[in-house]
Every structure is written in structure tokens, then in C-alpha cells.
N, CA, C and O atoms as a GROMACS GRO file, in nm:
protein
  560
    1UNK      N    1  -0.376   0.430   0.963
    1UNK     CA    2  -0.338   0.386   1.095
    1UNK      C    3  -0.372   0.242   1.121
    1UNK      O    4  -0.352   0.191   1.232
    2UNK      N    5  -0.423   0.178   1.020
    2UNK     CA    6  -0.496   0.039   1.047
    2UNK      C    7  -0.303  -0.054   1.049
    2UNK      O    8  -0.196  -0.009   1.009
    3UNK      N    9  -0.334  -0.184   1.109
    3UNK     CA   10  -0.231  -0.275   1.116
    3UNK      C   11  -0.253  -0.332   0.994
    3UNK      O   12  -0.358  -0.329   0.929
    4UNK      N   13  -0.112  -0.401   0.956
    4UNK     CA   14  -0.092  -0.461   0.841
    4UNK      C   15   0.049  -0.537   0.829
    4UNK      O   16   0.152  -0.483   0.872
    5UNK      N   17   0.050  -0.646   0.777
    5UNK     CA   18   0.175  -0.767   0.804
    5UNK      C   19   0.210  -0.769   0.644
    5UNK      O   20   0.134  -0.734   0.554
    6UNK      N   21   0.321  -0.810   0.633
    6UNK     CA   22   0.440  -0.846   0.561
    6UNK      C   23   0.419  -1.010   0.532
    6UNK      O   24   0.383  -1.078   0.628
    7UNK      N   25   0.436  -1.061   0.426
    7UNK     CA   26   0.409  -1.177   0.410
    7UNK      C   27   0.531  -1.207   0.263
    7UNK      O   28   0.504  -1.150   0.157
    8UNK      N   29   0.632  -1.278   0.269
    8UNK     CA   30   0.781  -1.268   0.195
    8UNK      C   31   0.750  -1.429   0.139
    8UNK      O   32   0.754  -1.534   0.203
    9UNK      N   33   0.722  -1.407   0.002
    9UNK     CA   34   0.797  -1.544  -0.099
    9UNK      C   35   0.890  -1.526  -0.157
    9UNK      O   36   0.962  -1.428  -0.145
   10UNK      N   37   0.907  -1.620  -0.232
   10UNK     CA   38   1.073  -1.612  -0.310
   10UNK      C   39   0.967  -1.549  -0.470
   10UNK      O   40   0.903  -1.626  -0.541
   11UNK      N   41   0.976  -1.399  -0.492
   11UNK     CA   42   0.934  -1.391  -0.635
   11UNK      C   43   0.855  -1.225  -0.567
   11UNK      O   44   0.895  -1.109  -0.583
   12UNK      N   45   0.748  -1.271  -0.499
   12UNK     CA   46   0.636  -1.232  -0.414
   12UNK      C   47   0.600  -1.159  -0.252
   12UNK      O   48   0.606  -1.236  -0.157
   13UNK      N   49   0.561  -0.993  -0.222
   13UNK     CA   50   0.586  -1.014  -0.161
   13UNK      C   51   0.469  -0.948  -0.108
   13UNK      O   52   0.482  -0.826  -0.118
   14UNK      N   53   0.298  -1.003  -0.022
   14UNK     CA   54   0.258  -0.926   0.034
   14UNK      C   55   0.229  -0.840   0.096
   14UNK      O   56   0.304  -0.837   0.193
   15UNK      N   57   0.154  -0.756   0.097
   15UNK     CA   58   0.085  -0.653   0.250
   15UNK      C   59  -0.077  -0.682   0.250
   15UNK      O   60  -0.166  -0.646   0.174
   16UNK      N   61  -0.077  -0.747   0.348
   16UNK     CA   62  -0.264  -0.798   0.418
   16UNK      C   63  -0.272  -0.675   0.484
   16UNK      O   64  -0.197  -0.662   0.580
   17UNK      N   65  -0.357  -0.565   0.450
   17UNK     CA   66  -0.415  -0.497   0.579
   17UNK      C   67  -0.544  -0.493   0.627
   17UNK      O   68  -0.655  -0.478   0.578
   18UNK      N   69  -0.482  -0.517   0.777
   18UNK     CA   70  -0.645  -0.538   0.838
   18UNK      C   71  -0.756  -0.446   0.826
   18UNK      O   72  -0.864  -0.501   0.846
   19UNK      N   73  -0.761  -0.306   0.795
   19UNK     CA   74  -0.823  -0.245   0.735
   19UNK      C   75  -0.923  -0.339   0.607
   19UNK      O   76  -0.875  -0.417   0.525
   20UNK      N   77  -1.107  -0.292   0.625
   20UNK     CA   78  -1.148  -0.373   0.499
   20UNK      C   79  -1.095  -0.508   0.460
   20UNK      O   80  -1.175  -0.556   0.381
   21UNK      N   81  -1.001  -0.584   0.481
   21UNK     CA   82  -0.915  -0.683   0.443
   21UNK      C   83  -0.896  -0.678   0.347
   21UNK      O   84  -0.932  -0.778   0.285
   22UNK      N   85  -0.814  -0.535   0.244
   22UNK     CA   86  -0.746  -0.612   0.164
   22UNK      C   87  -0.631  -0.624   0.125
   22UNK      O   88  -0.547  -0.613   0.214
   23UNK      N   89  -0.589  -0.646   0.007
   23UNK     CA   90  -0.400  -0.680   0.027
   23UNK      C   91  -0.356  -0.643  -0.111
   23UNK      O   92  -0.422  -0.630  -0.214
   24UNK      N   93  -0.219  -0.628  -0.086
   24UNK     CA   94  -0.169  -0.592  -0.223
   24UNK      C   95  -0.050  -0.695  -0.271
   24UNK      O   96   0.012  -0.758  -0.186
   25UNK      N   97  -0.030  -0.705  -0.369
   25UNK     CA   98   0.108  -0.784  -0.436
   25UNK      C   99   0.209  -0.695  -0.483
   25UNK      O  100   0.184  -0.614  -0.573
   26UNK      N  101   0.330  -0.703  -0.426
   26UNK     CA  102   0.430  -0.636  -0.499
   26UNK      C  103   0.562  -0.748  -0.571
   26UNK      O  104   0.652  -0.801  -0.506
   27UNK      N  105   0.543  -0.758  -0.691
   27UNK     CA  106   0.656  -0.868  -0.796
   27UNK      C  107   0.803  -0.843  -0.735
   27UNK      O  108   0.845  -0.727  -0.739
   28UNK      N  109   0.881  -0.940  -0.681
   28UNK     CA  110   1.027  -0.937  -0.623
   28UNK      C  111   1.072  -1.015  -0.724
   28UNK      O  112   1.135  -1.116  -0.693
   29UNK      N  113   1.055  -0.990  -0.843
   29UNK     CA  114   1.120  -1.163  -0.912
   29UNK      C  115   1.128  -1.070  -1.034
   29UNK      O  116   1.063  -1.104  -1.133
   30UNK      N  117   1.216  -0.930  -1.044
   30UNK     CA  118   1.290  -0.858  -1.101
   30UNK      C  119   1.206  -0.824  -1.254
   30UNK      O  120   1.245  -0.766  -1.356
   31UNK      N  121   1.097  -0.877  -1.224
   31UNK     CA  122   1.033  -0.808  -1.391
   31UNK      C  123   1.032  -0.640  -1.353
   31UNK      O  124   1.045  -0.569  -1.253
   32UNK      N  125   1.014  -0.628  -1.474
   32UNK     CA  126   0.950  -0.455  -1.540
   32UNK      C  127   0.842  -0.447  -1.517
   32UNK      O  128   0.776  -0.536  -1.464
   33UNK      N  129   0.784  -0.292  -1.565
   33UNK     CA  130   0.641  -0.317  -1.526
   33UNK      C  131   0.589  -0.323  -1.645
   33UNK      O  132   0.683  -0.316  -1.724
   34UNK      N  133   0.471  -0.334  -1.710
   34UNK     CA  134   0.416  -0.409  -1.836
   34UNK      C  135   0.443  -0.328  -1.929
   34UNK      O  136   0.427  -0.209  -1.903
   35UNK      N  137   0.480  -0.355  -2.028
   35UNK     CA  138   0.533  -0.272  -2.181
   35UNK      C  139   0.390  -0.195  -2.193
   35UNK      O  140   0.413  -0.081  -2.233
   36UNK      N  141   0.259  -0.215  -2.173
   36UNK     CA  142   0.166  -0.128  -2.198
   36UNK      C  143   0.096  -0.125  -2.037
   36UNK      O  144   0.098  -0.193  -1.935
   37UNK      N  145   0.052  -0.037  -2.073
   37UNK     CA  146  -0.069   0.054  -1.919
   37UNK      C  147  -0.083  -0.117  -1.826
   37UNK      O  148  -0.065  -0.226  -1.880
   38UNK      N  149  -0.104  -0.103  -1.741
   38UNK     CA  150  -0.167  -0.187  -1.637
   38UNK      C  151  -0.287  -0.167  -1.631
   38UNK      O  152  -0.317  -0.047  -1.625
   39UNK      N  153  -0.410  -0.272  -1.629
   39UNK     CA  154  -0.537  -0.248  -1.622
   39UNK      C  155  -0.540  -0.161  -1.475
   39UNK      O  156  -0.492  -0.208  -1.372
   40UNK      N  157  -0.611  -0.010  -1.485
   40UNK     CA  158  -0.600   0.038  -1.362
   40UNK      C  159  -0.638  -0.063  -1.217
   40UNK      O  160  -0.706  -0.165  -1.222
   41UNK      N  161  -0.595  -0.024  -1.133
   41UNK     CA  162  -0.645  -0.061  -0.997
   41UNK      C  163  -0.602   0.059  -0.880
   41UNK      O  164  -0.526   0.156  -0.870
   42UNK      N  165  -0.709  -0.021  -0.794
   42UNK     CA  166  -0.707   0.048  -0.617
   42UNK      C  167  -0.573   0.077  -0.593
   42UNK      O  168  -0.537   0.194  -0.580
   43UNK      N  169  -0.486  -0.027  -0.586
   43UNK     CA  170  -0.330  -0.082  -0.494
   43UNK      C  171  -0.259  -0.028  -0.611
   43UNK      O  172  -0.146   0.002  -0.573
   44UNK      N  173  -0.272  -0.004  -0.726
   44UNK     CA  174  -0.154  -0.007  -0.839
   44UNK      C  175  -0.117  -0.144  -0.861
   44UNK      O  176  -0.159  -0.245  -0.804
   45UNK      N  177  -0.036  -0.134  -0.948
   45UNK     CA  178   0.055  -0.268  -0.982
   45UNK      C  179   0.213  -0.207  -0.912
   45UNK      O  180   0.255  -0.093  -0.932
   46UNK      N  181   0.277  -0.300  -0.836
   46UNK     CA  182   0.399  -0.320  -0.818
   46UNK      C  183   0.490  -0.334  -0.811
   46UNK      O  184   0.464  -0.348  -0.692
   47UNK      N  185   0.659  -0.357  -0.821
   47UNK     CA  186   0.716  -0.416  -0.827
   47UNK      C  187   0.826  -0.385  -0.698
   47UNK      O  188   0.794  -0.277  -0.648
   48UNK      N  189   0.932  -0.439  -0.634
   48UNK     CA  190   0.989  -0.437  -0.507
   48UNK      C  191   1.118  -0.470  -0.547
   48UNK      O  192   1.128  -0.550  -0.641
   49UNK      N  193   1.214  -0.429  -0.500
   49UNK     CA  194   1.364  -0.447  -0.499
   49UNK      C  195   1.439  -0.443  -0.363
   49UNK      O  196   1.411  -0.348  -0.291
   50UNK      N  197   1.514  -0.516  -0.324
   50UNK     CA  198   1.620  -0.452  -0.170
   50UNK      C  199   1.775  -0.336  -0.247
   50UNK      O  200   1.869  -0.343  -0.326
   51UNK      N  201   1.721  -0.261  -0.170
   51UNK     CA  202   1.845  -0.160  -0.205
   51UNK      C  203   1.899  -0.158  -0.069
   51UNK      O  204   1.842  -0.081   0.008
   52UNK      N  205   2.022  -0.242  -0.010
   52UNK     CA  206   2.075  -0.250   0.117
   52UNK      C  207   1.954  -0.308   0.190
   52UNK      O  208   1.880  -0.400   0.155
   53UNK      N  209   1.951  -0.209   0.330
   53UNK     CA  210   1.850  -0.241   0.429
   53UNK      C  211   1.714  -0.224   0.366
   53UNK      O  212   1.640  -0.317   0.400
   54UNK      N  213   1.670  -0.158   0.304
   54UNK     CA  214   1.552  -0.074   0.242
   54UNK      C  215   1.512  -0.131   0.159
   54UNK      O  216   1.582  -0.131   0.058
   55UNK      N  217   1.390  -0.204   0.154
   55UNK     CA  218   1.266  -0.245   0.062
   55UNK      C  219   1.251  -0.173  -0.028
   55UNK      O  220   1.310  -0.076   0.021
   56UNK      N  221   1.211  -0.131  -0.151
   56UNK     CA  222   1.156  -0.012  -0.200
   56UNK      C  223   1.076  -0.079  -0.320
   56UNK      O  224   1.106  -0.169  -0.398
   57UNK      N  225   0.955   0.004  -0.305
   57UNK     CA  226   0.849  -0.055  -0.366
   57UNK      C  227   0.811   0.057  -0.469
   57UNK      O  228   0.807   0.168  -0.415
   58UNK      N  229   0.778   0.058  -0.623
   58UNK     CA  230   0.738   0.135  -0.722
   58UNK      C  231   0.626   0.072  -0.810
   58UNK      O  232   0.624  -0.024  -0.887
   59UNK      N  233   0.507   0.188  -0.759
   59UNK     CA  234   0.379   0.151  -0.810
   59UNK      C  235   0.340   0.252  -0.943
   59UNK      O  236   0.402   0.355  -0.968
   60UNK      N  237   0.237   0.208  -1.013
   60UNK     CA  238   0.174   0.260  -1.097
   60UNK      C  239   0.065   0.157  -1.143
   60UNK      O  240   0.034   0.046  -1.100
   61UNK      N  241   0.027   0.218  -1.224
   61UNK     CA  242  -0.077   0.145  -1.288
   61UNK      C  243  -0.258   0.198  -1.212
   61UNK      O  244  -0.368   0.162  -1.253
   62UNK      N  245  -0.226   0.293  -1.093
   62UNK     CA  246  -0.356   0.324  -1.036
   62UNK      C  247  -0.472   0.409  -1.082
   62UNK      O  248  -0.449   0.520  -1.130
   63UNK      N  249  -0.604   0.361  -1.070
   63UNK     CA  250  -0.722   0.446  -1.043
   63UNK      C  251  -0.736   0.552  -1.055
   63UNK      O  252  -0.623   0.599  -1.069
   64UNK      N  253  -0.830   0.651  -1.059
   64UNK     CA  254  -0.837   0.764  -0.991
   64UNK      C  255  -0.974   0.824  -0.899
   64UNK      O  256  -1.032   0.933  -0.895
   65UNK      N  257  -0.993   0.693  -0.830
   65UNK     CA  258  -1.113   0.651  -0.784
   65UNK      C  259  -1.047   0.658  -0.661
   65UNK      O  260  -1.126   0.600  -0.586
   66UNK      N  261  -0.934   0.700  -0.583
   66UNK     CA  262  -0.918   0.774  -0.407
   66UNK      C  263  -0.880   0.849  -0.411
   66UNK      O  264  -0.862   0.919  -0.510
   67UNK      N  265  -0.846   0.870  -0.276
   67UNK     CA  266  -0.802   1.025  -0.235
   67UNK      C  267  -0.634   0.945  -0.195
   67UNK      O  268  -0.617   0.824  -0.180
   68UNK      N  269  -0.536   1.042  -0.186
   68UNK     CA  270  -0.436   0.996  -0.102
   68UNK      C  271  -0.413   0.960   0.046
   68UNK      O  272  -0.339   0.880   0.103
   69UNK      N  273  -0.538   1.081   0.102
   69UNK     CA  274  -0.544   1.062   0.268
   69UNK      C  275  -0.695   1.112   0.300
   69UNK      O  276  -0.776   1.118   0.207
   70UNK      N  277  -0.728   1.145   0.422
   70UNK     CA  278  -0.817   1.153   0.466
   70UNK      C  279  -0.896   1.298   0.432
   70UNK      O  280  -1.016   1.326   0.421
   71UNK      N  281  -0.756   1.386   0.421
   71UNK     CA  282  -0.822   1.461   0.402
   71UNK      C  283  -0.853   1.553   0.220
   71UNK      O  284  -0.861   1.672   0.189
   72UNK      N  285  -0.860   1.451   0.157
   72UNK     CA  286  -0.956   1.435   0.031
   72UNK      C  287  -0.793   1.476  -0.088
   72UNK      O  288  -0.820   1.517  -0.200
   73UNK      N  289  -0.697   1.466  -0.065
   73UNK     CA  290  -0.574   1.508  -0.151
   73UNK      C  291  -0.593   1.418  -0.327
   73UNK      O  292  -0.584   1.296  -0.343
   74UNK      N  293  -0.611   1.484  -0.397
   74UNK     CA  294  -0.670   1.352  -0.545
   74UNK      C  295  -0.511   1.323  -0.605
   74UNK      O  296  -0.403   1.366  -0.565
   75UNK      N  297  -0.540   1.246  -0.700
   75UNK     CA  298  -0.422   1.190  -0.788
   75UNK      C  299  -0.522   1.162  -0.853
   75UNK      O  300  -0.642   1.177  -0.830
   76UNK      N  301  -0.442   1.099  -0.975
   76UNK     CA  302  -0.471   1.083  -1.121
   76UNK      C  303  -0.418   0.971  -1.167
   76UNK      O  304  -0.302   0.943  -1.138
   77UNK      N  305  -0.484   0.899  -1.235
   77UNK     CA  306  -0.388   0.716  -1.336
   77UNK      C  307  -0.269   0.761  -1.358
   77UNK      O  308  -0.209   0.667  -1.410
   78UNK      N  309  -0.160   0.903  -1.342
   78UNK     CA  310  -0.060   0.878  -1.448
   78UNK      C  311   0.017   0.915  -1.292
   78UNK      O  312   0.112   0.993  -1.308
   79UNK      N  313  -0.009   0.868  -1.130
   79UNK     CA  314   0.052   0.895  -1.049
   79UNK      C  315   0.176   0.753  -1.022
   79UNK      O  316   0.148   0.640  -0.983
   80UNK      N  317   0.237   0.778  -1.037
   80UNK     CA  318   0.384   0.713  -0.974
   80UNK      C  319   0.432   0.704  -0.838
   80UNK      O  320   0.461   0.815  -0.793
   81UNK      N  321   0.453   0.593  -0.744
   81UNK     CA  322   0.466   0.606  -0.599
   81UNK      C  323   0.580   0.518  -0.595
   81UNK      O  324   0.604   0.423  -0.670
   82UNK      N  325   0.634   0.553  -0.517
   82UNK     CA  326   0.821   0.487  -0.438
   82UNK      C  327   0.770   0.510  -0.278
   82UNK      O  328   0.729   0.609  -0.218
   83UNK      N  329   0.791   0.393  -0.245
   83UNK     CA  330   0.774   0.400  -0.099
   83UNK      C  331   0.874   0.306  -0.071
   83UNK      O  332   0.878   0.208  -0.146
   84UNK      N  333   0.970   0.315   0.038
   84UNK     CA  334   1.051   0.281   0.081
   84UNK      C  335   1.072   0.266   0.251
   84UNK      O  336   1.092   0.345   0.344
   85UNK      N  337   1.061   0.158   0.239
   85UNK     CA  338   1.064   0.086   0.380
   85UNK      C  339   1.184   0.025   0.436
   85UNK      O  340   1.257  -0.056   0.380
   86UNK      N  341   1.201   0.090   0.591
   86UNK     CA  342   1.328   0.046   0.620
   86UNK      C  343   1.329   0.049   0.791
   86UNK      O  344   1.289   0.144   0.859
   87UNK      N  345   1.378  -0.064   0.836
   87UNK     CA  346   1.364  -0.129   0.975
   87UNK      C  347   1.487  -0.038   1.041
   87UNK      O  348   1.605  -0.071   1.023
   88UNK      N  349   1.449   0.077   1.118
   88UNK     CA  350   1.544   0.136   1.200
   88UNK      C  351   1.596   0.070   1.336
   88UNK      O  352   1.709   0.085   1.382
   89UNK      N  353   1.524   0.017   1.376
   89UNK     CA  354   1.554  -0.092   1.468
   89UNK      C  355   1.413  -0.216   1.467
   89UNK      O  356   1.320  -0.229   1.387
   90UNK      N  357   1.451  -0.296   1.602
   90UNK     CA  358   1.356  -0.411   1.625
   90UNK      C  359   1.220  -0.385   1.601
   90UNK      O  360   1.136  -0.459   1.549
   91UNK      N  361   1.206  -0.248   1.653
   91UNK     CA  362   1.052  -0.248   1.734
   91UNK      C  363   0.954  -0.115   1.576
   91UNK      O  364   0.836  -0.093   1.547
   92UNK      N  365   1.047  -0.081   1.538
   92UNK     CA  366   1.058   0.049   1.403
   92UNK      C  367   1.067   0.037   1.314
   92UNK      O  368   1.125  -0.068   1.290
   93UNK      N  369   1.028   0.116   1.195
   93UNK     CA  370   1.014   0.083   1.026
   93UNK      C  371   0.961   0.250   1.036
   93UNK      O  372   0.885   0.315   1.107
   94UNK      N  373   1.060   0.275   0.910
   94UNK     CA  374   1.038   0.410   0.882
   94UNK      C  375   0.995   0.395   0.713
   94UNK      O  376   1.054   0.317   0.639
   95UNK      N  377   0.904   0.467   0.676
   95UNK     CA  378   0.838   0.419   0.549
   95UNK      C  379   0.831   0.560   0.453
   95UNK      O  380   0.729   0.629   0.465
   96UNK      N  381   0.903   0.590   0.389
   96UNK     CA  382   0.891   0.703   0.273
   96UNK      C  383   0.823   0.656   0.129
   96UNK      O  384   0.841   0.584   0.031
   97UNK      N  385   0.708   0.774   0.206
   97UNK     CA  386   0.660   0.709   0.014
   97UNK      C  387   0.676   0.894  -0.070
   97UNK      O  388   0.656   1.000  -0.011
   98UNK      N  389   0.706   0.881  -0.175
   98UNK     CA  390   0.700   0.983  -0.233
   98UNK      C  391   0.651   0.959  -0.375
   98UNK      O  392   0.700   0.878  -0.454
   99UNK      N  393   0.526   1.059  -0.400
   99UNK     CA  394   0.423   1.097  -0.533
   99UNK      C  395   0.475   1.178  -0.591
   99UNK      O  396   0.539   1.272  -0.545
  100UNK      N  397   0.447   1.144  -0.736
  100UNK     CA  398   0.474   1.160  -0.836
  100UNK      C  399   0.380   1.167  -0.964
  100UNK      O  400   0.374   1.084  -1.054
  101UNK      N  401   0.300   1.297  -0.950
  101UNK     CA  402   0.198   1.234  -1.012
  101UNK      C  403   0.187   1.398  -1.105
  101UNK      O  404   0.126   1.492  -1.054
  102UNK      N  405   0.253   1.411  -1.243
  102UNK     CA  406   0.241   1.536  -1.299
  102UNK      C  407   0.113   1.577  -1.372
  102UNK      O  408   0.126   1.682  -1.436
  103UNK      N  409  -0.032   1.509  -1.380
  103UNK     CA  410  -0.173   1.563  -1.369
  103UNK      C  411  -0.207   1.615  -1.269
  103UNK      O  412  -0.285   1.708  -1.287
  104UNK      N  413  -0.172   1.587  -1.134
  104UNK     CA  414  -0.249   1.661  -0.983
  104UNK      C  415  -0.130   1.729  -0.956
  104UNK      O  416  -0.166   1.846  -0.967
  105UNK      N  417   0.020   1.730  -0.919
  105UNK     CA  418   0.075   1.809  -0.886
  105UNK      C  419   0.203   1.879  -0.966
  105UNK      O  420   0.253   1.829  -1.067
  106UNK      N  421   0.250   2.009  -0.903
  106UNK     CA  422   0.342   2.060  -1.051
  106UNK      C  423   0.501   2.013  -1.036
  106UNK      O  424   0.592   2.049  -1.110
  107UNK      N  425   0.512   1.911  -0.904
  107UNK     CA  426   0.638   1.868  -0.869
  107UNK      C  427   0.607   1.698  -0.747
  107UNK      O  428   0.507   1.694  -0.675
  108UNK      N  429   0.692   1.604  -0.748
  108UNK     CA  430   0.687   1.484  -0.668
  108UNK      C  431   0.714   1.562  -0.571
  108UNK      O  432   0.788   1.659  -0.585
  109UNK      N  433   0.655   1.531  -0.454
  109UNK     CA  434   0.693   1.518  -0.291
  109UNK      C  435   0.671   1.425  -0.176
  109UNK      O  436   0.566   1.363  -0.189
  110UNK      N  437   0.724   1.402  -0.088
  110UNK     CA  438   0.729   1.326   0.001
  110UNK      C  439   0.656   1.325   0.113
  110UNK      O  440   0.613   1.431   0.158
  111UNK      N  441   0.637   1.236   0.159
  111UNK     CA  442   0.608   1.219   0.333
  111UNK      C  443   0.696   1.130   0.365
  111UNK      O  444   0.776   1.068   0.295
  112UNK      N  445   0.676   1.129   0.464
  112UNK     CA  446   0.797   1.025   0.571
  112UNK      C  447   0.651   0.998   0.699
  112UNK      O  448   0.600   1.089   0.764
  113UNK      N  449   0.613   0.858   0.704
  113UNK     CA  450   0.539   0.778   0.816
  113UNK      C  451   0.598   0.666   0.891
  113UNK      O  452   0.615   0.560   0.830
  114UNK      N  453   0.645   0.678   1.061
  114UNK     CA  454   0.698   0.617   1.152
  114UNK      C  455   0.581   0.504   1.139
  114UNK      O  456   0.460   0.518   1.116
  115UNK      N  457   0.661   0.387   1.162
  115UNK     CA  458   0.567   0.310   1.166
  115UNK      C  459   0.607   0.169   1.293
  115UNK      O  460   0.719   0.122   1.273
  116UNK      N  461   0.548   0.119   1.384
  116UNK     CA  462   0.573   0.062   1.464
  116UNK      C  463   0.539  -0.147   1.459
  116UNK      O  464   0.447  -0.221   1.424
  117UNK      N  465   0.636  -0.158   1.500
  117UNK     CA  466   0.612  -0.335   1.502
  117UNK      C  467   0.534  -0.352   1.675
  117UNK      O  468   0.554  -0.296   1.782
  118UNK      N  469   0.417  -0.482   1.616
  118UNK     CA  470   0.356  -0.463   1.718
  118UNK      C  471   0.339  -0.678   1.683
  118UNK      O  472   0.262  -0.753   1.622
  119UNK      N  473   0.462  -0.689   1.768
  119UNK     CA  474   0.498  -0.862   1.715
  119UNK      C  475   0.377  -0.956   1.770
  119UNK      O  476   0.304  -1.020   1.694
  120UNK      N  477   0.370  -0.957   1.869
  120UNK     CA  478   0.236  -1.053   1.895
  120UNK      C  479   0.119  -1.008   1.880
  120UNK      O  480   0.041  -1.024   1.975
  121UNK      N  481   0.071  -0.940   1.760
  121UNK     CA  482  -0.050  -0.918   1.722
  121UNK      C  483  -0.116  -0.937   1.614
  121UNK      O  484  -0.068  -0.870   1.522
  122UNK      N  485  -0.229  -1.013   1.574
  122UNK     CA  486  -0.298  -1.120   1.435
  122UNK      C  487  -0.355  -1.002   1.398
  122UNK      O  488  -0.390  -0.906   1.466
  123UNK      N  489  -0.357  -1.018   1.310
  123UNK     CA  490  -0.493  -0.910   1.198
  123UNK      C  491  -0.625  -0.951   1.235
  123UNK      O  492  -0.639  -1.072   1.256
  124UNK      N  493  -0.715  -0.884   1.248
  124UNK     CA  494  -0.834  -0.882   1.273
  124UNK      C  495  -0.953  -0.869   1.176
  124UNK      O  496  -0.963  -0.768   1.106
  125UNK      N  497  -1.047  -0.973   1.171
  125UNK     CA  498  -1.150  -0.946   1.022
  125UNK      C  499  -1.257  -0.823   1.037
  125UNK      O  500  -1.357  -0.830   1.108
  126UNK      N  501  -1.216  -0.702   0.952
  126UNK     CA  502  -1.261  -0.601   0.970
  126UNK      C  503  -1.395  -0.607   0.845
  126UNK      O  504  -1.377  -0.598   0.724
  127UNK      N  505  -1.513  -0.621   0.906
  127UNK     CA  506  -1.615  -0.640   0.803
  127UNK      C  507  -1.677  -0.448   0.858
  127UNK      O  508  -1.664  -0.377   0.957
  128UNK      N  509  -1.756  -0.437   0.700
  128UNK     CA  510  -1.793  -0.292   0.720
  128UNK      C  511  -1.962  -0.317   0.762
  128UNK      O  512  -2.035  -0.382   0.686
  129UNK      N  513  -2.008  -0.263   0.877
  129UNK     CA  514  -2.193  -0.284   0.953
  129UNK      C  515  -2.236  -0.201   0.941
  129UNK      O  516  -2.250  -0.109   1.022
  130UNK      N  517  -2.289  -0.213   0.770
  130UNK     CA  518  -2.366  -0.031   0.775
  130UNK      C  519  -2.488  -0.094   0.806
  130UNK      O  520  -2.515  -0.192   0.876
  131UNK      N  521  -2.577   0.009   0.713
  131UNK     CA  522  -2.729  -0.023   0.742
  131UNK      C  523  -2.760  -0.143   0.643
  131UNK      O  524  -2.854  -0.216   0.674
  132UNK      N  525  -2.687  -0.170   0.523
  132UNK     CA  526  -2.749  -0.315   0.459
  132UNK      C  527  -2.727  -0.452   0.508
  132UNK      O  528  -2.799  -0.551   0.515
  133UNK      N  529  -2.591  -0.421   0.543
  133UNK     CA  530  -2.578  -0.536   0.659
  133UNK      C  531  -2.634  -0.572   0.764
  133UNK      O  532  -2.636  -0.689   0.803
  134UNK      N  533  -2.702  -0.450   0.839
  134UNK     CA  534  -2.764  -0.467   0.970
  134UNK      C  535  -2.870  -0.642   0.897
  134UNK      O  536  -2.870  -0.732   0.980
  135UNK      N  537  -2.909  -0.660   0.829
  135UNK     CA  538  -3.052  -0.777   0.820
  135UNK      C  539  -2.946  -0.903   0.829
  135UNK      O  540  -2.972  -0.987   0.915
  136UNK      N  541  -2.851  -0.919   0.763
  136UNK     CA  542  -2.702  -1.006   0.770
  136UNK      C  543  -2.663  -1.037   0.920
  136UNK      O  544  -2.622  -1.142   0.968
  137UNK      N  545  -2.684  -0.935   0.971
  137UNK     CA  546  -2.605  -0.963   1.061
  137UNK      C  547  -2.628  -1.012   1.253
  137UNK      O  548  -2.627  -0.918   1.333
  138UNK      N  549  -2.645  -1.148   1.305
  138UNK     CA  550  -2.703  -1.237   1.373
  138UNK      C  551  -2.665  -1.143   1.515
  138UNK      O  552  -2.582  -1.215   1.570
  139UNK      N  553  -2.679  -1.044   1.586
  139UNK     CA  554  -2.618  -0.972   1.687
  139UNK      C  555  -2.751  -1.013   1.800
  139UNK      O  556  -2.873  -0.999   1.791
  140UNK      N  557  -2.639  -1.083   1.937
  140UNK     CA  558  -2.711  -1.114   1.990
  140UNK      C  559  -2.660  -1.017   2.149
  140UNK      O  560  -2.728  -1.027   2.252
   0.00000   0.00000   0.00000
């Protein structure tokens, strides 16, 4: 549920989310994805295409160090994600991502998440104040 912006180069195309601050890269500049494994990561490795209106983004290369959601769903390094983003109107973006991941499940399935434009609003630096930070941190 955290906010998160769109950031478009010619090749390149971010997501900053204000969540933790961090961000991902997805390659628009028509490569493949690497002839061998991708060193795992958090975000996966990327790549993005426009199919019409619709963004669509295909990851791999991930971890198996999260959950999918909150409420603890696992995947595995050999999970595959298509998420596809698409501006139903001004204010709307409807975002399908669908997993693919044949170690955790015995078939791909989908979700579908509404997602809302919220235009005059900056990302915010979300630092985490546990207890090691508390000595860090100047609160007056």
C-alpha cells in the first residue's frame, strides 16, 4: 500500500518506492534476460516492453528471502512474474501481476491490484526507528 512513482528514460525505466526507499530497474532497451541465472536479488532482474496501452514488466532472477504478501505466501529463485500495468483512466492504473513459480506452486495465478494516481504528492524518506536507531536518532 506504500506510494511509489514512475521515473521513464529512453532504455530505463524506474519504480522509487517510498516504502524503506527502495527502487527497482526494469531494462526498456529490448535486451533478453541474461543467457545464465541473474545473480539473485530482492526486486528480480527486469525487463519492460509497451504492448499497446500496457507496460508489461517480466521478472526473474529473485531470492527466496520474501514472502509475496503479508500474509507469509513463499516463492522460490525459479519464480517468474509478469505484471502488467495499464492506465484505465487519469486518476487509475490497474496492475496485474501474475506468478509463476513451479517450486511453490502446482500452476501460475493471478491477482489483479487497483491502483490510484495521487499527482501532487512527493515520496517521503521512510527511515526504519527501531530500538538501534533510537541512540541515532536527535528527537526533540
Amino acid at each position: 500500500g506504500a506510494n511509489f512513482r514512475f521515473v521513464q528514460t529512453p532504455g530505463l525505466t524506474l519504480i522509487l518506492y517510498e516504502e524503506f526507499n527502495h527502487y527497482r530497474q526494469i531494462f526498456t532497451d529490448s535486451r533478453p534476460f541474461p543467457d545464465n541465472d541473474p545473480q539473485p536479488t530482492w526486486f528480480g532482474y527486469s525487463v519492460g516492453k509497451w504492448d499497446g496501452d500496457t507496460f508489461v514488466v517480466d521478472s526473474m532472477g529473485f531470492n527466496d528471502q520474501t514472502w509475496l504478501d503479508d500474509s507469509g505466501h513463499p516463492h522460490t529463485e525459479a519464480m517468474h512474474t509478469t505484471e502488467r500495468f495499464r492506465r484505465r483512466d487519469f486518476g487509475h492504473m490497474d496492475l496485474t501481476v501474475t506468478i509463476d513459480d513451479p517450486k511453490a506452486y502446482t500452476k501460475p495465478w493471478s491477482v489483479n491490484i487497483p491502483l490510484q494516481l495521487l499527482p501532487d504528492t512527493e515520496l517521503i524518506e521512510d527511515i526504519c526507528e527501531n530500538e538501534r536507531d533510537a541512540s541515532h536518532i536527535n528527537v526533540k
